[in-house]
C-alpha positions in Angstrom: 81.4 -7.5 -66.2 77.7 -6.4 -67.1 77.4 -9.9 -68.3 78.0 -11.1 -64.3 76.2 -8.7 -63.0 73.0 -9.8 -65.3 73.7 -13.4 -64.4 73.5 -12.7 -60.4 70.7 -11.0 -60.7 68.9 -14.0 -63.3 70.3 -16.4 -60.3 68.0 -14.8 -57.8 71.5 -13.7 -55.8 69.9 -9.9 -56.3 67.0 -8.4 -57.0 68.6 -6.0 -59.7 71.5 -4.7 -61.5 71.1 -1.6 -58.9 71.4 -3.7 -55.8 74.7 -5.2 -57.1 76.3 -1.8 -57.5 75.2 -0.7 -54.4 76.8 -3.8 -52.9 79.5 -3.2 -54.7 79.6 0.0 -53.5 79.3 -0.8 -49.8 82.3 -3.5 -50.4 84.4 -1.4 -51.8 84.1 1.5 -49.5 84.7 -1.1 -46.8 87.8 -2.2 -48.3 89.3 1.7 -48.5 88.5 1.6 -44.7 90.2 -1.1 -43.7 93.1 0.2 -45.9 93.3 3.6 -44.0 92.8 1.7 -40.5 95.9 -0.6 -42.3 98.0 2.8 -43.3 97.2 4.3 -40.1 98.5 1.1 -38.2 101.8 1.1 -39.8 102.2 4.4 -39.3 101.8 4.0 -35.6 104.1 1.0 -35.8 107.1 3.3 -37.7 107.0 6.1 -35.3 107.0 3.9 -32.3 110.0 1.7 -33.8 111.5 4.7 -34.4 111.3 6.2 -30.9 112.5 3.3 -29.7 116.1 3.9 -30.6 118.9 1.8 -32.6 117.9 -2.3 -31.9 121.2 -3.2 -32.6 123.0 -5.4 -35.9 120.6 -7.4 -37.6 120.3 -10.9 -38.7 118.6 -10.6 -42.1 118.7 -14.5 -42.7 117.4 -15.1 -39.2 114.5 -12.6 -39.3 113.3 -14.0 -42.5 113.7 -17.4 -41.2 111.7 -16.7 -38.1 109.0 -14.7 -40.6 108.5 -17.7 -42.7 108.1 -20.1 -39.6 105.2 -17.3 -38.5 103.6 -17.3 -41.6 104.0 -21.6 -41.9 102.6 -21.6 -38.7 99.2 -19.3 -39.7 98.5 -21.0 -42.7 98.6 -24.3 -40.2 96.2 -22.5 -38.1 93.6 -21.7 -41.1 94.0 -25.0 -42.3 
């Protein structure tokens, strides 16, 4: 790891070992954000799916089908 770290700085992609850490830094903590925003999301999701009530029998194989065709269909989209 210090070995990368040396080489982006030698490659002129930073000015110092310091700056990569502190970018580093500032990636990381915006990673653990998005996370909580993530956690906070689903937990908004569950209580509201719960509140809704009983949705009735489900289809496993259909709801993975349609999942997968979602998913097909995004990776389309990015190409």
């Amino acid at each position: 790891m210090a070995d990368t770290v040396r080489q982006a700085v030698e490659a002129g992609e930073y000015a110092s070992t310091s700056e990569v850490v502190r970018d580093a830094l500032r990636l990381w903590e915006s990673r653990r954000q998005l996370r909580e925003r993530d956690v906070e999301l689903l937990r908004q999701r569950w209580d509201a799916g719960k509140a809704s009530g009983i949705a009735g029998p489900l289809n496993m194989k259909a709801l993975i089908a349609d999942e997968r065709a979602k998913d097909a269909k995004k990776a389309r989209k990015r190409g």
